[in-house]
C-alpha positions, 0 to 999 in steps of 0.5 A, a space after each residue: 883368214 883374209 880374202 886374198 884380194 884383201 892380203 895383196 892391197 894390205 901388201 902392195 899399199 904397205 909397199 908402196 907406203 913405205 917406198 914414198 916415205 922413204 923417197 920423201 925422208 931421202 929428199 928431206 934430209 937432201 932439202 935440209 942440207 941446202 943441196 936442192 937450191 934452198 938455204 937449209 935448215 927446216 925454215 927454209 923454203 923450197 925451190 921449184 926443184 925441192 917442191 918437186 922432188 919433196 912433193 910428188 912422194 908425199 902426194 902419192 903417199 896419201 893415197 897409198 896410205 889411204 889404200 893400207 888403212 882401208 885394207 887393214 880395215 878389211 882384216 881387222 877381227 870383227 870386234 875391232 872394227 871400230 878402231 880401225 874404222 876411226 884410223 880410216 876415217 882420220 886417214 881420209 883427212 890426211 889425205 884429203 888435206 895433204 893432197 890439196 897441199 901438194 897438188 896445188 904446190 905442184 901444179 900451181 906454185 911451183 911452176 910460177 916459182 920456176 918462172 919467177 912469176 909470183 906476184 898474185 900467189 904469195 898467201 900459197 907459197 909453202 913456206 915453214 911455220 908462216 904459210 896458210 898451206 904448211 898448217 894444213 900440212 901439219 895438221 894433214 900428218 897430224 891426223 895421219 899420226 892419229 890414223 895409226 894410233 887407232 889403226 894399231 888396236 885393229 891389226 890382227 895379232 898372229 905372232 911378232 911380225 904383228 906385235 911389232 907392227 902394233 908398236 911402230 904404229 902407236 909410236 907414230 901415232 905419240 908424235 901427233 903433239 909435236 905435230 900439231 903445236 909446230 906451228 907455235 914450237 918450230 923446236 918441234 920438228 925435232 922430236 917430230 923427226 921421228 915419224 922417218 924411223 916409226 913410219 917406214 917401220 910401220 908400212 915396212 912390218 906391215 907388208 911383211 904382216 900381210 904378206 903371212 896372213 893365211 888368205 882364203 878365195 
């Protein structure tokens, strides 16, 4: 049993982890079409418009994340703790990385891209697979990845809600490899396309987990 504080931040995170992933996914697929400004394709780089509408999720997914592991930390067994220990502490540096990203895009980048006015910001530009700032990304959803791998031996096992919540997180956390040599394979992004299905899948049958947990005062 779980405290009920415990059960609504697990539940609410995993909400709001799911909303922002998905929000992210739509506007990707949206980037990738050459609908949001850019030429297309996953090396193209983003307009002002598709930084925003890309990136604002993405900052907010990093604290909502953050937020699930720590509440999966909270209700692990007592013998698991170290996993889900390990998952918080890898969801830390996802964040941290991915939050000076996406906060230095938004608040900095993207407004002078907007004006044009770019001629002392280059090395800051996001721009796939040659930017100083898309390494870090990868290597941000890198360490999200391994967050779910470990995180997944701490989930309470109560029934198939929670079984299947065990093997989206270990799928999610497969993809780590074609994460982090992207930088060297851009081919990569392919088989790494599947962090939009084992994500949500993720933070979608972990609300669901959370939302049946039994939870005491």
């Amino acid at each position: 049993m779980i405290s009920a504080s415990t059960k609504r931040l697990g539940y609410w995170s995993a909400i709001c982890a799911s909303v922002f992933s998905l929000a992210y996914i739509g506007g990707q697929l949206l980037e990738w079409m050459g609908v949001l400004g850019s030429a297309g394709g996953p090396e193209s780089t983003s307009t002002s418009v598709g930084l925003a509408l890309l990136l604002t999720p993405s900052l907010l997914l990093g604290s909502a994340f953050l937020v699930l592991m720590a509440a999966i930390h909270a209700a692990a067994p007592a013998g698991e703790k170290a996993w889900s220990a390990t998952g918080l502490a890898f969801a830390t540096a996802y964040a941290t990385l991915t939050g000076l990203v996406y906060f230095t895009q938004l608040t900095l980048v993207a407004p002078r891209l907007a004006t044009g006015d770019t001629a002392d910001i280059e090395y800051l530009i996001f721009v796939p697979y040659r930017s100083f700032l898309f390494a870090v990304d990868l290597l941000g959803y890198s360490f999200m990845s391994l967050a779910t791998l470990f995180g997944a031996f701490a989930v309470p096992v109560t029934g198939p809600v929670s079984r299947w919540a065990r093997r989206a997180m270990i799928a999610n956390g497969l993809v780590t490899p074609f994460l982090v040599f992207q930088m060297y394979l851009p081919v990569l992004i392919w088989p790494a396309s599947a962090w939009a299905v084992t994500f949500p899948a993720s933070t979608i049958l972990l609300a669901r987990l959370f939302r049946s947990l039994p939870a005491g005062d």
